[in-house]
Backbone as a printed PyTorch tensor [residue, N CA C, xyz], in Angstrom:
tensor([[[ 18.4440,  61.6850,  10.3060],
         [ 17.3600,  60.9800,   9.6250],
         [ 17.9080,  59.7940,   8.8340]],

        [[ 19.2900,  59.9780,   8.0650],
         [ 19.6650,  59.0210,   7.6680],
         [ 20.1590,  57.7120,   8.2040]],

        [[ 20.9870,  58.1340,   9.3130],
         [ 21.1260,  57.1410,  10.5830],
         [ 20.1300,  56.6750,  10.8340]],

        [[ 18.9010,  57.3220,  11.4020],
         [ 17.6750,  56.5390,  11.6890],
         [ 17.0120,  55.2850,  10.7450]],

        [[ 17.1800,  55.7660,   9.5850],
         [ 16.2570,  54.9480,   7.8670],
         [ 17.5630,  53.8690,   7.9390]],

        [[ 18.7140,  53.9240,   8.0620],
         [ 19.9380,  52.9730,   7.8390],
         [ 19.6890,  51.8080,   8.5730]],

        [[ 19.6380,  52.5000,  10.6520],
         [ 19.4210,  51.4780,  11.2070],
         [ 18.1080,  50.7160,  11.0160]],

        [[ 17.2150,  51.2990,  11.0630],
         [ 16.0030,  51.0330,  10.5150],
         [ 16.0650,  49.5660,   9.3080]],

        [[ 16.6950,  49.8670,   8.1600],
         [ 16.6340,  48.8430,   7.4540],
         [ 17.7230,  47.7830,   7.8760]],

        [[ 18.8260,  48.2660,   8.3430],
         [ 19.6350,  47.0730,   9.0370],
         [ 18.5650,  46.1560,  10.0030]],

        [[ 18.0150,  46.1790,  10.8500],
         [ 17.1860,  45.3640,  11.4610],
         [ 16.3600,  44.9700,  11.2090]],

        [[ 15.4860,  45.4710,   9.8540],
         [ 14.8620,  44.6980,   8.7220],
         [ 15.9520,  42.8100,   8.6240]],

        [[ 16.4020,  43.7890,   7.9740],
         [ 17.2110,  43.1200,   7.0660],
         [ 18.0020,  41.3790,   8.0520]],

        [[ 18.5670,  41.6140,   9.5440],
         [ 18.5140,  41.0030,  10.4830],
         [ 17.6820,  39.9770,  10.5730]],

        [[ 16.4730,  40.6700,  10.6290],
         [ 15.2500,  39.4010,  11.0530],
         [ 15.4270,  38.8690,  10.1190]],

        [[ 14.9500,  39.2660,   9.0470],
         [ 14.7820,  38.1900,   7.9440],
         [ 16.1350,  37.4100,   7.5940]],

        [[ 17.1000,  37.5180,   8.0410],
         [ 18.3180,  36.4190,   7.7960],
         [ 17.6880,  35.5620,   9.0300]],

        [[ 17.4610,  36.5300,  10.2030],
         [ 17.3860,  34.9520,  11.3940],
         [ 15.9570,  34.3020,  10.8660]],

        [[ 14.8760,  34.7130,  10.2140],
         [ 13.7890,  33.8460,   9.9660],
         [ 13.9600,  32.9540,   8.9330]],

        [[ 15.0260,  33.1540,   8.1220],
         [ 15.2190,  32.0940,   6.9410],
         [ 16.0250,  31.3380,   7.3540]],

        [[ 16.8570,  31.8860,   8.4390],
         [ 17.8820,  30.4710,   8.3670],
         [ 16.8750,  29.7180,   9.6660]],

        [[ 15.8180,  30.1880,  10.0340],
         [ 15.2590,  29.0570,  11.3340],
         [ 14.4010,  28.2470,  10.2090]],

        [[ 13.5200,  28.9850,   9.1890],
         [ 13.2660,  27.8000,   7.9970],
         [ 13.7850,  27.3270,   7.6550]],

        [[ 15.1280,  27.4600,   7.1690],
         [ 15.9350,  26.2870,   6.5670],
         [ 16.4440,  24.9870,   7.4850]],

        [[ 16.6610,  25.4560,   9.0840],
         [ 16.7290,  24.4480,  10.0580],
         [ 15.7300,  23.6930,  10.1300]],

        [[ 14.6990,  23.9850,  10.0960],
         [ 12.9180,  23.1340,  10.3360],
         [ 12.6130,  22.5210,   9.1610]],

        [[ 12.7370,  22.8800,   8.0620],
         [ 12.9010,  22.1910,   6.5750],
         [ 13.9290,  21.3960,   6.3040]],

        [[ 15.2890,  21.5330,   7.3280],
         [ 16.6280,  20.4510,   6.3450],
         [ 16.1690,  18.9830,   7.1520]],

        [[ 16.3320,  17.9400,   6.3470],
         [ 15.8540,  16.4830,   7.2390],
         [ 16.8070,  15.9270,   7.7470]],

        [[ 17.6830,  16.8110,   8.6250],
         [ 19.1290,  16.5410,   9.1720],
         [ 18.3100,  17.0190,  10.7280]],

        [[ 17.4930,  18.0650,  10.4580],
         [ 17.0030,  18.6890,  11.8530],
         [ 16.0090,  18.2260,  12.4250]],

        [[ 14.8670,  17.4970,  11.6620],
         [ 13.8790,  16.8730,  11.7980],
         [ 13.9360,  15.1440,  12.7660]],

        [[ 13.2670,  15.3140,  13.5950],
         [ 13.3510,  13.8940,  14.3260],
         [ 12.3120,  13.4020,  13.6730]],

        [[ 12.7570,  11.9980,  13.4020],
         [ 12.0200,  11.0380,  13.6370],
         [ 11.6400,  10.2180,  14.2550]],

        [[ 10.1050,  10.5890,  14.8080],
         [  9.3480,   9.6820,  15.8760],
         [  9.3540,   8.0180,  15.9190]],

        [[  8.7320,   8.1690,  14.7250],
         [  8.2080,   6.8930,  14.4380],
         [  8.8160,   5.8760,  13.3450]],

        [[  8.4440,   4.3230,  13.7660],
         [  9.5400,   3.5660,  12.4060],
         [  8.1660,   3.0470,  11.7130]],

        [[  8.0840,   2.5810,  10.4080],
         [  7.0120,   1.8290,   9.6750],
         [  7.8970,   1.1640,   9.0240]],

        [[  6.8430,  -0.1190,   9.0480],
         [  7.1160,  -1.4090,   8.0620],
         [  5.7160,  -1.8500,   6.9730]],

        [[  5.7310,  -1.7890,   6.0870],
         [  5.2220,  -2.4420,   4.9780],
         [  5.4170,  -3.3820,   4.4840]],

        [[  4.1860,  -4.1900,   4.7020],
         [  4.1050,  -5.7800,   4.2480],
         [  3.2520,  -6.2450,   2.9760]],

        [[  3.8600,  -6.7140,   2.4690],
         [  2.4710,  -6.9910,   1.1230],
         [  3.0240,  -8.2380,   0.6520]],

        [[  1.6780,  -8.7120,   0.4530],
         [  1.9370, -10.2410,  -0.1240],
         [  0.9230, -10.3510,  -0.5130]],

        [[  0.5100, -11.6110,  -1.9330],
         [ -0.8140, -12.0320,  -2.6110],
         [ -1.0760, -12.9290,  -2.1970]],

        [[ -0.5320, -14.0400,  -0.9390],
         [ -0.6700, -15.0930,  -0.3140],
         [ -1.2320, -14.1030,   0.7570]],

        [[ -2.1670, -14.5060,   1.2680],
         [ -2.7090, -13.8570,   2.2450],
         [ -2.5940, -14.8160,   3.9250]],

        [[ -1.8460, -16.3030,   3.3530],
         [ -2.0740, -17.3520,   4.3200],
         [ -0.7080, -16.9350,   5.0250]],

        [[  0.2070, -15.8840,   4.7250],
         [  1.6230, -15.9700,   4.8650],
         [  1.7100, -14.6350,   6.1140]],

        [[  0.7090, -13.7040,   5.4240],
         [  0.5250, -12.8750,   6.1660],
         [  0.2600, -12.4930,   7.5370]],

        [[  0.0340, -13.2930,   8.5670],
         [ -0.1830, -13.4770,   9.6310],
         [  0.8510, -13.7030,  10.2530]],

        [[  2.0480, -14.6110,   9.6610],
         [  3.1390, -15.1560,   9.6350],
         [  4.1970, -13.7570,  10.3790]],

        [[  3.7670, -12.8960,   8.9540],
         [  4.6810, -11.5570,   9.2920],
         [  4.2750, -10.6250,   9.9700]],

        [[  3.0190, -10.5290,  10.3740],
         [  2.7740,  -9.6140,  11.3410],
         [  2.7710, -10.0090,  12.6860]],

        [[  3.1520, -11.4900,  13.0960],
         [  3.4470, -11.7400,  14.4110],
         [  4.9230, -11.4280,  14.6780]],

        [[  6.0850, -11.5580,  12.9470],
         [  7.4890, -11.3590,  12.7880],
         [  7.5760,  -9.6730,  13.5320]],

        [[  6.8720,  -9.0010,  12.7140],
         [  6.6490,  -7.5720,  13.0880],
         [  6.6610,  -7.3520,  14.9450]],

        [[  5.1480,  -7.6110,  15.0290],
         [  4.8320,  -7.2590,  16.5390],
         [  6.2750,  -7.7970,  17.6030]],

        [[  6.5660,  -9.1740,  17.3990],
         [  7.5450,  -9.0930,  18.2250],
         [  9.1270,  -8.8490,  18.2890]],

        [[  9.1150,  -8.0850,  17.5880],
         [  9.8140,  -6.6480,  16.9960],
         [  9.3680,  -5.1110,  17.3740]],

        [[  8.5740,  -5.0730,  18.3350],
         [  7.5480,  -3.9880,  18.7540],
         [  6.6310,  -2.9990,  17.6110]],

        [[  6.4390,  -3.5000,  16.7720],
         [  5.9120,  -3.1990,  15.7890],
         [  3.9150,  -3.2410,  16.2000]],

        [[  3.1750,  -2.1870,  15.8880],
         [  2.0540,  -2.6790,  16.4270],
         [  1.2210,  -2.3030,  14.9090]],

        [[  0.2070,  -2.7070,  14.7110],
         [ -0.5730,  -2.5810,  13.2100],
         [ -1.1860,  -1.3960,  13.3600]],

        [[ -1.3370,  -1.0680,  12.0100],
         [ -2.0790,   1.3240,  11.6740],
         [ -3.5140,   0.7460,  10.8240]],

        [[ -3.0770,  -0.1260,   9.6800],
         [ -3.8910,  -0.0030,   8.6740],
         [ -3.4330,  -1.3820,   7.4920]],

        [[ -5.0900,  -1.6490,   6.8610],
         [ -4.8420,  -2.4030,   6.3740],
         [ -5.4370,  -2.1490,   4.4050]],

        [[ -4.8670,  -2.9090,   3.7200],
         [ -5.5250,  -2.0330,   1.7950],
         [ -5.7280,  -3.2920,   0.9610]],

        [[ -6.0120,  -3.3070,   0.1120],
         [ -5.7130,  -4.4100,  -0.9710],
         [ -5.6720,  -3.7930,  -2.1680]],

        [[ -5.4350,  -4.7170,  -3.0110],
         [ -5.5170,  -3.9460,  -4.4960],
         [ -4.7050,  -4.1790,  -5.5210]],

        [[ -4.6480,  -4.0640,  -6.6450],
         [ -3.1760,  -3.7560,  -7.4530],
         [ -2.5070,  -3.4890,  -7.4330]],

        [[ -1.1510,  -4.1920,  -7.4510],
         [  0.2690,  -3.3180,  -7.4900],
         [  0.9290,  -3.4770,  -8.3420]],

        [[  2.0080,  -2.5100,  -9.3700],
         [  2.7870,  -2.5570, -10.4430],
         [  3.3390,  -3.8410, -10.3290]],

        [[  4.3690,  -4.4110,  -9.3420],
         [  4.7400,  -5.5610,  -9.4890],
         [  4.2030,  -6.8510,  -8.9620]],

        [[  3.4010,  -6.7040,  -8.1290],
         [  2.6660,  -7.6050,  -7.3200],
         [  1.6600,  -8.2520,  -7.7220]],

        [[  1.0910,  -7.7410,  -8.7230],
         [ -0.5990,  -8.1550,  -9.1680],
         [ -1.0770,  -7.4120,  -7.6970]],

        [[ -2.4290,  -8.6340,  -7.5340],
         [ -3.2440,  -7.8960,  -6.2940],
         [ -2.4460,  -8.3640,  -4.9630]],

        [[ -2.5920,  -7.6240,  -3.8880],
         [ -1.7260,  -7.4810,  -2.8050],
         [ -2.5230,  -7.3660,  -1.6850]],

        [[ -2.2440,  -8.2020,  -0.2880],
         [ -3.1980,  -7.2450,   0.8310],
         [ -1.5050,  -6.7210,   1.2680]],

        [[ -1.7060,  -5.4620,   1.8720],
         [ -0.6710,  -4.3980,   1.9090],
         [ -0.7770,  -3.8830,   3.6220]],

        [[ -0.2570,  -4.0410,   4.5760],
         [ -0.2880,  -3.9400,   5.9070],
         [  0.7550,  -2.6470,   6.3390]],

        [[  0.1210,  -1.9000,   7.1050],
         [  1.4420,  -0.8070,   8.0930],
         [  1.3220,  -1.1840,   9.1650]],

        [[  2.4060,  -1.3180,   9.9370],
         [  2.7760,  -1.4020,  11.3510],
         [  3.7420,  -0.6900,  11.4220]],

        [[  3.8040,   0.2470,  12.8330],
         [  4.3040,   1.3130,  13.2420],
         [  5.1330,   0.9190,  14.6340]],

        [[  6.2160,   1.3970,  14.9710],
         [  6.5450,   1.2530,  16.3210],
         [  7.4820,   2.6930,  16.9360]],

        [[  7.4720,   3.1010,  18.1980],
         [  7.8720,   3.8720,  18.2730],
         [  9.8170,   3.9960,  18.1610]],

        [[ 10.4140,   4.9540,  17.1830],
         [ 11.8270,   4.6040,  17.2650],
         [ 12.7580,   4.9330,  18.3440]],

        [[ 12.3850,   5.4680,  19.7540],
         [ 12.9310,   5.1390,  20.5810],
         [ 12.2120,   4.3340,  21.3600]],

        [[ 12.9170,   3.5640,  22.2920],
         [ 12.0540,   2.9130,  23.3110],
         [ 12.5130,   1.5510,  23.1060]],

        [[ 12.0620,   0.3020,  23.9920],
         [ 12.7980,  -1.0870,  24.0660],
         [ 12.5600,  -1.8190,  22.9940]],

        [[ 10.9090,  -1.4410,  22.2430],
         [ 10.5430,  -2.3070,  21.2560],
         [  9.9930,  -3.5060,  21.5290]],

        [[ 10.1480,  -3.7700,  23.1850],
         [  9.4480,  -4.7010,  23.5020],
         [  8.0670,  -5.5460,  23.1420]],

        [[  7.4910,  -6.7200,  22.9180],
         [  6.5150,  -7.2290,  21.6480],
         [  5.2720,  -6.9810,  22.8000]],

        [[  4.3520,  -6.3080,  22.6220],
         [  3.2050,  -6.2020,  23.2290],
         [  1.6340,  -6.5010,  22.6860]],

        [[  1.7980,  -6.8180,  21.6240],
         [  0.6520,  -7.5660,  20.8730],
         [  0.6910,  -8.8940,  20.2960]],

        [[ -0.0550,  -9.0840,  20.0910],
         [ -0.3090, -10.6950,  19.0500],
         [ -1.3170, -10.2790,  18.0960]],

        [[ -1.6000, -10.8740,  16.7400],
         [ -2.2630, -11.0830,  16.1640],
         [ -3.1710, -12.0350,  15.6120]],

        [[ -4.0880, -12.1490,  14.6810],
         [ -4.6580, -13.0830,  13.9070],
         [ -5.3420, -12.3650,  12.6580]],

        [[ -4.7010, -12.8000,  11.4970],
         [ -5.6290, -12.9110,  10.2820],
         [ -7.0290, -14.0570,   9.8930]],

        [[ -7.5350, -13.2580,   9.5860],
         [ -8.7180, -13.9610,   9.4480],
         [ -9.1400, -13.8140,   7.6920]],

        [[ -9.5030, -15.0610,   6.9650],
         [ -9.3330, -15.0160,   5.7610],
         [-10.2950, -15.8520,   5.1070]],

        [[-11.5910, -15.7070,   4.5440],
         [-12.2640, -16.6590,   3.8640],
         [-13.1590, -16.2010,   2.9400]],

        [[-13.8690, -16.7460,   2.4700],
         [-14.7630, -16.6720,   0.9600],
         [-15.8770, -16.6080,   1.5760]],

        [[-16.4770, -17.1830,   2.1520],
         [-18.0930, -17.2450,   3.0730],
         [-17.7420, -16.3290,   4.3030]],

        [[-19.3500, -15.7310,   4.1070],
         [-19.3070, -14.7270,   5.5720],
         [-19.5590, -15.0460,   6.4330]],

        [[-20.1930, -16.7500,   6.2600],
         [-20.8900, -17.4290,   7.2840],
         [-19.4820, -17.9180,   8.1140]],

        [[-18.5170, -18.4140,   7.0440],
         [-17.7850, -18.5450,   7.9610],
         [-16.6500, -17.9230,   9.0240]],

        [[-16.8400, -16.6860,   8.5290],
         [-15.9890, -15.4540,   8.7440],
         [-16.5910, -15.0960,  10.0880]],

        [[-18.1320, -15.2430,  10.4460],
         [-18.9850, -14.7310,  11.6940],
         [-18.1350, -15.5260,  12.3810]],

        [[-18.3490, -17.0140,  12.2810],
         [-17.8880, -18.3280,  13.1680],
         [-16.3960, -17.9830,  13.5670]],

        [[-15.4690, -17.7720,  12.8110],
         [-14.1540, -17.3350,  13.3480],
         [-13.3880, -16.4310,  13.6670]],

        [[-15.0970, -15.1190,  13.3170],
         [-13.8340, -13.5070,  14.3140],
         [-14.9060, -14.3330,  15.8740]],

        [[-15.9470, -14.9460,  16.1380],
         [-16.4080, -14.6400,  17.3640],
         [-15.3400, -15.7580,  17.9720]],

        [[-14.9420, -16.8170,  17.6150],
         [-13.8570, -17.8670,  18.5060],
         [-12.3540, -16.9410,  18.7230]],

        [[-12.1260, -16.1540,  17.6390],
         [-10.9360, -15.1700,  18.2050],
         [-11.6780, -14.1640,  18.9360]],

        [[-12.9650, -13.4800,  19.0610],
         [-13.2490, -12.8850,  20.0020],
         [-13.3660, -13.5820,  21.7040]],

        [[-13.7690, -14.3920,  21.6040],
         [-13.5850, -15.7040,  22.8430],
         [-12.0810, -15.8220,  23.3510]],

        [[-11.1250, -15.5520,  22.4120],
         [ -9.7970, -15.7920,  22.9350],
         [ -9.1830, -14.7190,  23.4930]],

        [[-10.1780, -13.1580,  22.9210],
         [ -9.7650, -12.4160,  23.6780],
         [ -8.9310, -11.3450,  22.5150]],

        [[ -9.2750, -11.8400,  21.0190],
         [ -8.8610, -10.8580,  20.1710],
         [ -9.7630,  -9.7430,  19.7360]],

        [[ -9.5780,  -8.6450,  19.4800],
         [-10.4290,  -7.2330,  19.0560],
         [-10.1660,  -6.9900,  17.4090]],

        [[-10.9800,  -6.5500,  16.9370],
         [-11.1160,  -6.4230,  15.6380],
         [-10.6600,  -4.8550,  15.5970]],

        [[ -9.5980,  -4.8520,  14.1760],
         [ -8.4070,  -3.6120,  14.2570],
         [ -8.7950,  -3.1470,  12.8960]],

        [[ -9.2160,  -4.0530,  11.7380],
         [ -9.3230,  -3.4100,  10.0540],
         [ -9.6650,  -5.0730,   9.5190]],

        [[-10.3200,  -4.2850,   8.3050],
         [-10.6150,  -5.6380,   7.7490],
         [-11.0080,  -5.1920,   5.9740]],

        [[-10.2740,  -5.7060,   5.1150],
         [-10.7040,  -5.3470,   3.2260],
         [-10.9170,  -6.3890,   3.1900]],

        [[-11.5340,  -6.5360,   1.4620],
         [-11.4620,  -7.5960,   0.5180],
         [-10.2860,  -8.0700,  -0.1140]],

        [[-10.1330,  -8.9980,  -0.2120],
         [ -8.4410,  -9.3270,  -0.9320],
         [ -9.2050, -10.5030,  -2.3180]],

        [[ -8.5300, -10.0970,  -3.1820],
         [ -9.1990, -10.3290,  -4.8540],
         [ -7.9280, -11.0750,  -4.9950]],

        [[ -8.0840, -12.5650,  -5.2670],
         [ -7.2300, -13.9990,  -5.3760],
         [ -7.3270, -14.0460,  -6.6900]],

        [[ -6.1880, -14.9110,  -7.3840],
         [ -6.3140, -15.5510,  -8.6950],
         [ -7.6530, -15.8350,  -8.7010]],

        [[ -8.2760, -16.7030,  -7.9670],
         [ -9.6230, -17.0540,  -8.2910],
         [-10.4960, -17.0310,  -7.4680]],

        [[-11.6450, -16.0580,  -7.5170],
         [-12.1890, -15.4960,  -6.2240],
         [-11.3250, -14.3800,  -5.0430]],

        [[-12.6900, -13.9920,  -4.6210],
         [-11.9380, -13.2840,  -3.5430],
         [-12.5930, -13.6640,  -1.9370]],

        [[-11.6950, -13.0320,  -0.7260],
         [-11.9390, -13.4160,   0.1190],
         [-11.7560, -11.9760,   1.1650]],

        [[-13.0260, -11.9600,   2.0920],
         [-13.1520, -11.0640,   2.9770],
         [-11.8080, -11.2740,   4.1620]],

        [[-11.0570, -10.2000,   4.5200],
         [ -9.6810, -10.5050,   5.1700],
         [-10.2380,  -9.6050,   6.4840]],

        [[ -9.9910,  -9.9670,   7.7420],
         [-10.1550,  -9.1050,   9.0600],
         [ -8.4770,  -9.5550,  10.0730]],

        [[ -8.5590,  -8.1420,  10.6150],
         [ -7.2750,  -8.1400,  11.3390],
         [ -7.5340,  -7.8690,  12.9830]],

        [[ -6.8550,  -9.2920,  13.5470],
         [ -7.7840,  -9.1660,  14.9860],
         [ -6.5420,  -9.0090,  16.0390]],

        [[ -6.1690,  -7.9730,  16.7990],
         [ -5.6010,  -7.6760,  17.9170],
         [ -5.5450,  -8.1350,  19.2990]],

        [[ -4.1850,  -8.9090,  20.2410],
         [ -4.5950,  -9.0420,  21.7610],
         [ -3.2790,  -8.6970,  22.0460]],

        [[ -3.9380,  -7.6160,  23.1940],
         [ -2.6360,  -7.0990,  23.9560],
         [ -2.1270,  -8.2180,  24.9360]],

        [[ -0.7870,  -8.1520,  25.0310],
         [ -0.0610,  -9.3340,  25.6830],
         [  0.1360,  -8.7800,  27.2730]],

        [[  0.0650,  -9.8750,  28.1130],
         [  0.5480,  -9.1240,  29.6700],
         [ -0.8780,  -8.3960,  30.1710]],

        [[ -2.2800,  -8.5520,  29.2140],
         [ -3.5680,  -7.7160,  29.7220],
         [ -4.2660,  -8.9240,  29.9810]],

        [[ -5.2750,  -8.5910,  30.8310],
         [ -6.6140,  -9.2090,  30.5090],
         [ -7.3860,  -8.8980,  29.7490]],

        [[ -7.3550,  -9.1590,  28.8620],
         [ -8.5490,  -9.1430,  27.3890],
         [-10.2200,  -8.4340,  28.0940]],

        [[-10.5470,  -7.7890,  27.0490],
         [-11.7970,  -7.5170,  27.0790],
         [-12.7480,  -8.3620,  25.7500]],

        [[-13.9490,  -9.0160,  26.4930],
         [-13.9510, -10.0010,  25.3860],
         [-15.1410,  -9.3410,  25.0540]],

        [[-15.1830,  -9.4540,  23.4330],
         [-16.8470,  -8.8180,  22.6770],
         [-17.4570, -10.1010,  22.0770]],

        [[-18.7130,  -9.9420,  22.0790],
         [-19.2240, -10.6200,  21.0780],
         [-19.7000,  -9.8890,  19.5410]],

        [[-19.4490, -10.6100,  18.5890],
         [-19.4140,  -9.8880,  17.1790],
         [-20.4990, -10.7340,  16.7470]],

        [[-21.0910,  -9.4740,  15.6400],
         [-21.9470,  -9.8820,  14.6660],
         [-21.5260,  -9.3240,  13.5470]],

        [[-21.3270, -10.2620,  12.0960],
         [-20.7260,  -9.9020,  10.7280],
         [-22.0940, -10.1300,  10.3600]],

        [[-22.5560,  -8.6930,   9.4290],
         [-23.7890,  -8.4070,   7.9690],
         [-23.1070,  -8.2120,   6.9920]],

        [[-23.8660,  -8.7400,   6.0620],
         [-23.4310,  -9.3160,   4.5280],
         [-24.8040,  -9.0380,   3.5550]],

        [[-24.6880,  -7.7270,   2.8350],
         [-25.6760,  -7.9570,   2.2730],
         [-25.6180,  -6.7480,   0.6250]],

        [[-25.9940,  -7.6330,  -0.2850],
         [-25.8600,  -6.5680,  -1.5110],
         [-26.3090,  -5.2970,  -2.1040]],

        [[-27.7840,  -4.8490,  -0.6360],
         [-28.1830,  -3.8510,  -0.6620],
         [-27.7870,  -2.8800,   0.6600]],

        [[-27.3060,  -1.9300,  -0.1320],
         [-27.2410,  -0.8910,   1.0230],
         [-28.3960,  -0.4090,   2.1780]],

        [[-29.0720,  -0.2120,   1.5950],
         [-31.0430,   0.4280,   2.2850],
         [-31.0840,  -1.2260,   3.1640]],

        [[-30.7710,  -2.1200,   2.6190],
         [-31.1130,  -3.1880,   4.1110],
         [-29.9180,  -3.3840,   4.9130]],

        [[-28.3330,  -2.8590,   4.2970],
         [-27.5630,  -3.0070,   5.9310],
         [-28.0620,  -1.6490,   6.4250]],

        [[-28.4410,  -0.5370,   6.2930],
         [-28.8070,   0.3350,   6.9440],
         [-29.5520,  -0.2400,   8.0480]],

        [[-30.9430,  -1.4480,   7.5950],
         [-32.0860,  -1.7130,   8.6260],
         [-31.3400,  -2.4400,   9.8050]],

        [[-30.2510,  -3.6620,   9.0050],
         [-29.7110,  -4.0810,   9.9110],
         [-28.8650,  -3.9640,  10.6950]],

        [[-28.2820,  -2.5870,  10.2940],
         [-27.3110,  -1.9140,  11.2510],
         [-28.2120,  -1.5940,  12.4190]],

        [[-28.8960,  -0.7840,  12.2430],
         [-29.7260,  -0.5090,  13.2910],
         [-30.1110,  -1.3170,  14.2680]],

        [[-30.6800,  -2.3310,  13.7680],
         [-31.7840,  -3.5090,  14.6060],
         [-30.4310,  -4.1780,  15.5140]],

        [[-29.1170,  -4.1840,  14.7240],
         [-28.0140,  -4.4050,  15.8330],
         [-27.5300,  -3.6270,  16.9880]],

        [[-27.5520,  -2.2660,  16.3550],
         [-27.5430,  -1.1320,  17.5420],
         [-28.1820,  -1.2090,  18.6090]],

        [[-29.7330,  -1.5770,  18.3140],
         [-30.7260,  -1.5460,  19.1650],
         [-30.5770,  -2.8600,  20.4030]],

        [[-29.5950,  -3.8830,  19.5800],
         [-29.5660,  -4.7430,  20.6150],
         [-28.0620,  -4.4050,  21.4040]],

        [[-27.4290,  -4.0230,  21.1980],
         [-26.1680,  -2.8630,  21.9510],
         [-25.1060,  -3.0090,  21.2660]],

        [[-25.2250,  -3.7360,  20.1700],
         [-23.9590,  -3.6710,  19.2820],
         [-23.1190,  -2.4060,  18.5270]],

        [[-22.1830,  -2.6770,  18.3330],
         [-21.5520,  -1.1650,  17.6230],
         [-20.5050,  -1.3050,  17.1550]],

        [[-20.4630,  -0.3040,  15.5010],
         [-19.8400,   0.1380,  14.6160],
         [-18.5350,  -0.3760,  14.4880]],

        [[-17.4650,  -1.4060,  13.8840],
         [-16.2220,  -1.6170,  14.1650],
         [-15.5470,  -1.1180,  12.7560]],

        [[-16.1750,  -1.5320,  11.8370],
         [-15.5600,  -1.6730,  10.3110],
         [-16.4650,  -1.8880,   9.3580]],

        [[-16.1070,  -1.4340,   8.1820],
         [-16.3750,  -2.4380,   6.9660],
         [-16.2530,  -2.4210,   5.6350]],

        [[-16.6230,  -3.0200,   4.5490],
         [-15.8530,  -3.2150,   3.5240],
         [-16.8610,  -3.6250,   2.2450]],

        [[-16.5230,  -3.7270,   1.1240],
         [-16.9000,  -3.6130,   0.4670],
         [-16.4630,  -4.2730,  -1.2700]],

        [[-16.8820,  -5.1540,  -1.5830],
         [-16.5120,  -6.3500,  -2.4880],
         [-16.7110,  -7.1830,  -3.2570]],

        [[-16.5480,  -7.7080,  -4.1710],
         [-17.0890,  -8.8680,  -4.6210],
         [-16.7980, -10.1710,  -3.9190]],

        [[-18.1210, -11.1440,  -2.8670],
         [-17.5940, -12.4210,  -1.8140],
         [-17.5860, -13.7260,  -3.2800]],

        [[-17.4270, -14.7170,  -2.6150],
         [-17.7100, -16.2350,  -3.7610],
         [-19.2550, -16.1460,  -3.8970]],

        [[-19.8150, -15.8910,  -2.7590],
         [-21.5550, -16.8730,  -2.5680],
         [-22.5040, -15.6170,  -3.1510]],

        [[-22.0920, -14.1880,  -2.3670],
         [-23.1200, -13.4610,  -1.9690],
         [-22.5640, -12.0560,  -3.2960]],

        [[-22.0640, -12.5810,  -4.5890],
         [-21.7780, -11.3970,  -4.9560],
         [-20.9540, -10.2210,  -4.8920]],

        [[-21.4330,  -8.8620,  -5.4010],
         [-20.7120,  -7.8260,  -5.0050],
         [-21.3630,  -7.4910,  -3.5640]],

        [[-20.9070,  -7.4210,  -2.3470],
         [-21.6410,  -7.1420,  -1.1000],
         [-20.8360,  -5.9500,   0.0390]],

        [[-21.6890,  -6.0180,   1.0850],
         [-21.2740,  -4.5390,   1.7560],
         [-21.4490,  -5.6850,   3.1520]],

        [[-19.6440,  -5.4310,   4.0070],
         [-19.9400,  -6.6880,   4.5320],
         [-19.2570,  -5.6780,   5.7710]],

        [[-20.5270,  -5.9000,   7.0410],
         [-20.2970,  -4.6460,   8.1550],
         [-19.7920,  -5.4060,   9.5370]],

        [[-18.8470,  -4.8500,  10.6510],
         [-18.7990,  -5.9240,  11.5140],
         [-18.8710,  -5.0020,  12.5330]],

        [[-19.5510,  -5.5410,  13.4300],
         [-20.5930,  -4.8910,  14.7470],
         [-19.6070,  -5.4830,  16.0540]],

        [[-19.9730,  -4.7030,  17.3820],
         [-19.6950,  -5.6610,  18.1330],
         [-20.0020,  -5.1420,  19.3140]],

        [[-20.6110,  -5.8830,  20.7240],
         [-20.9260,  -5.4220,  21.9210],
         [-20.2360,  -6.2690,  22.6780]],

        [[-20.1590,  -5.5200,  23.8130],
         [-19.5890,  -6.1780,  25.2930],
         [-19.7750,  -7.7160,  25.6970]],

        [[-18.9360,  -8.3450,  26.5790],
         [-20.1080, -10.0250,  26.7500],
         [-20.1030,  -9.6010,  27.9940]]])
């Protein structure tokens, strides 16, 4: 009986050395691969920014996400991730365009001429300037493709209950859901600024 209860707890005792030391392998960051590389970009010049995310992409870097906001050392910041995979050639397979202005009127006029060129809308915040702020959109074209081209419609409006109507009345004409954001513009106030888009 004692032999039995001995071995008994010896093979207790077994597992649980091999289950802690396979946690401690899966927990040490010696064992852990890493997939993926990220780069973080931030700048309060927002005109510069475009600059570095074409530096990025052709570097195989492709864009995740875009923020704005305060930063301890920065003041306000638009703040960019781009991701690329860490094995592989890295080869540059995108292009970009920032898109950056104070009027929404004019913001419609220049995501639909980068939609014409064949760019897709990826993220888009408010970015809050020394003086004023300006609605920022981030527009994507895969390189080596034939583009799929949309036509876009940007709503701008300070009540919620009417982009609701006009979300809709866009739906209805086949448009759909891309982004949107939320801000104080130059013209239109604090506003809720939505960007739609259907097939051409």
């Amino acid at each position: 009986m004692f032999r039995l209860v001995a071995g008994t707890l010896f093979l207790i005792s077994c597992s649980v050395m091999i289950v802690a030391q396979d946690r401690a392998r899966i927990s040490s960051p010696a064992a852990m691969k890493v997939e993926f590389e990220y780069k973080l970009l931030a700048t309060n010049r927002v005109t510069t920014m475009e600059n570095e995310m074409k530096a990025a992409a052709s570097a195989g870097y492709r864009f995740a996400e875009v923020i704005s906001g305060p930063t301890f050392w920065g003041g306000d910041e638009a703040m960019i991730v781009m991701v690329r995979p860490r094995d592989g050639d890295h080869k540059a397979r995108f292009d970009y365009k920032l898109l950056a202005t104070s009027k929404t009127s004019t913001m419609q006029k220049e995501l639909q001429e980068a939609g014409d060129a064949g760019y897709e809308h990826r993220g888009q915040s408010v970015f809050q300037k020394r003086v004023g702020t300006e609605v920022i959109a981030i527009l994507e074209r895969e390189l080596d493709v034939k583009p799929k081209l949309w036509e876009y419609k940007l709503l701008a409006t300070k009540k919620t209950s009417t982009m609701q109507k006009e979300m809709m009345e866009a739906a209805e004409a086949g448009y759909q859901f891309v982004g949107f954001s939320t801000g104080p513009t130059l013209f239109g106030g604090s506003e809720v600024v939505t960007i739609m888009r259907r097939p051409r």
